[in-house]
C-alpha positions in Angstrom: 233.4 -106.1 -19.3 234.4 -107.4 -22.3 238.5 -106.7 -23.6 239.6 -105.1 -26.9 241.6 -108.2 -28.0 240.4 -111.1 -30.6 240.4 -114.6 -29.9 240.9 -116.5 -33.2 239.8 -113.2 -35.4 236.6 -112.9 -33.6 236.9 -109.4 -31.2 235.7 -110.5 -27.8 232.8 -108.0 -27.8 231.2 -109.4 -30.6 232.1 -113.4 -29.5 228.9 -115.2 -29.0 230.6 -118.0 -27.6 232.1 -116.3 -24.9 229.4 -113.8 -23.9 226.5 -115.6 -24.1 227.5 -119.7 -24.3 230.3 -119.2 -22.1 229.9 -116.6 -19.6 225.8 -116.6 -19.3 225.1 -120.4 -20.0 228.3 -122.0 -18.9 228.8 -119.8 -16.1 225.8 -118.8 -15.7 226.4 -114.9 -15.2 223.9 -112.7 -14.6 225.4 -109.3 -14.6 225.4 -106.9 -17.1 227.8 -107.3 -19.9 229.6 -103.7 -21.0 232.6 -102.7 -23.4 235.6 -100.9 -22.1 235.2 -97.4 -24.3 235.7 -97.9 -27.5 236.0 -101.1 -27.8 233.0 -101.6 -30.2 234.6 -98.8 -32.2 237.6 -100.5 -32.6 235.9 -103.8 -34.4 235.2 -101.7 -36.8 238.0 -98.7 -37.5 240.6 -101.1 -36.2 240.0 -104.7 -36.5 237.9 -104.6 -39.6 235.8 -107.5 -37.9 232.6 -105.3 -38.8 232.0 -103.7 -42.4 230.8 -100.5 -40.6 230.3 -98.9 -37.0 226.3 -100.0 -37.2 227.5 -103.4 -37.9 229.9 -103.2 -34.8 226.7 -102.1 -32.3 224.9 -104.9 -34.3 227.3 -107.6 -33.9 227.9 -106.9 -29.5 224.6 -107.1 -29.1 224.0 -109.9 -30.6 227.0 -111.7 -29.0 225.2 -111.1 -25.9 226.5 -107.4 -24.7 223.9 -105.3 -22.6 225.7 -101.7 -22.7 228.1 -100.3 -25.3 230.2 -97.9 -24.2 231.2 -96.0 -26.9 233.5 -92.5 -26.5 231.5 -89.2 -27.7 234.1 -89.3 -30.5 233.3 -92.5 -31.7 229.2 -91.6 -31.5 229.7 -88.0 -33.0 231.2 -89.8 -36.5 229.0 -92.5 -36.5 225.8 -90.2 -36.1 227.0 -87.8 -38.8 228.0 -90.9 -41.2 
């Protein structure tokens, strides 16, 4: 599970160098990366790492995340957005 924090600006959710260079390649992890809930609603309405909550989902998976977790709150308001 990823954390909420950022590492030198970048959220830890959407880091590719620690999700997929670090933690599969280095370490060579297997498992299923999640978010804590939230957490990829926060690099958006938050942290302002992502321009909007699409870019968020967009930007975890491609730093290597396999399952969002986002709160019913946070999918209700992106869904109707």
């Amino acid at each position: 599970m990823c954390a909420y924090n950022r590492v030198n600006g970048v959220p830890s959710c959407a880091d590719f160098n620690l999700l997929t260079k670090t933690a599969r390649k280095q370490w060579r992890f297997r498992g299923y990366i999640t978010s804590d809930c939230g957490a990829v609603g926060i690099i958006h309405d938050q942290q302002g790492f992502a321009k909007s909550a699409e870019d968020a989902v967009a930007d975890v998976l491609r730093a290597g995340m396999f399952l969002p977790f986002a709160s019913t709150h946070n999918v209700n308001r992106t869904v109707a957005n």
